[in-house]
C-alpha positions in Angstrom: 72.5 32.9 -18.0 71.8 36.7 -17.8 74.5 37.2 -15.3 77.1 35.6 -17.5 76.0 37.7 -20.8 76.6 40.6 -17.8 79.9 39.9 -16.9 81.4 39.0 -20.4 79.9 42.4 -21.6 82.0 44.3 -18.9 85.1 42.0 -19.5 84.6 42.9 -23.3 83.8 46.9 -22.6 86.0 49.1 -24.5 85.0 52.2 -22.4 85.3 50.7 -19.2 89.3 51.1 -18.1 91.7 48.8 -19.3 92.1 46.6 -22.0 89.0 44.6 -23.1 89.3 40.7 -22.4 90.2 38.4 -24.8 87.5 35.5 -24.9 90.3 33.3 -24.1 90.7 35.3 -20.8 87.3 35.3 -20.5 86.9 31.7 -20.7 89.7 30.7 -18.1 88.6 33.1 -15.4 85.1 32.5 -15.4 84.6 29.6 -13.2 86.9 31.7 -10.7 84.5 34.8 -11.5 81.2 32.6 -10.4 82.9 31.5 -7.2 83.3 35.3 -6.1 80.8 36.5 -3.2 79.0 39.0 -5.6 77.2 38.7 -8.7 78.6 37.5 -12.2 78.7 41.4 -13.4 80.2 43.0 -10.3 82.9 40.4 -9.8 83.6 40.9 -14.0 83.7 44.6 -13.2 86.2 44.6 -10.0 88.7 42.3 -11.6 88.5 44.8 -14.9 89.7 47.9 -12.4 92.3 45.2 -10.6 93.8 45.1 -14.1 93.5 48.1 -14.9 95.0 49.8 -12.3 97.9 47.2 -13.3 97.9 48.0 -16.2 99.0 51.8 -15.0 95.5 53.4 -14.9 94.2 56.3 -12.6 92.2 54.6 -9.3 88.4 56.1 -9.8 87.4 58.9 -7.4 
């Protein structure tokens, strides 16, 4: 349970880049999240910098 408390606080972060999930989003991507090869909160985390570099924003050094 900890790991999805993780990954919906990344989804939700509004420092991290991108826009914040909606907990609609959130809710429909989940199952796919849990069947990634990493953890809950590092899958959460490389989908948010997917979007966000979507989205238009700067790849991270």
């Amino acid at each position: 349970m900890d790991a999805v408390v993780a990954a919906v606080a990344v989804l939700r972060d509004p420092g991290l880049p991108g826009t914040p999930w909606t907990i609609e989003q959130i809710a429909s991507m989940l199952p796919l999240l849990a069947e990634g090869a990493g953890s809950l909160p590092v899958e959460a985390e490389t989908i948010r910098w997917i979007c966000a570099v979507d989205e238009g924003a700067p790849l991270p050094d």
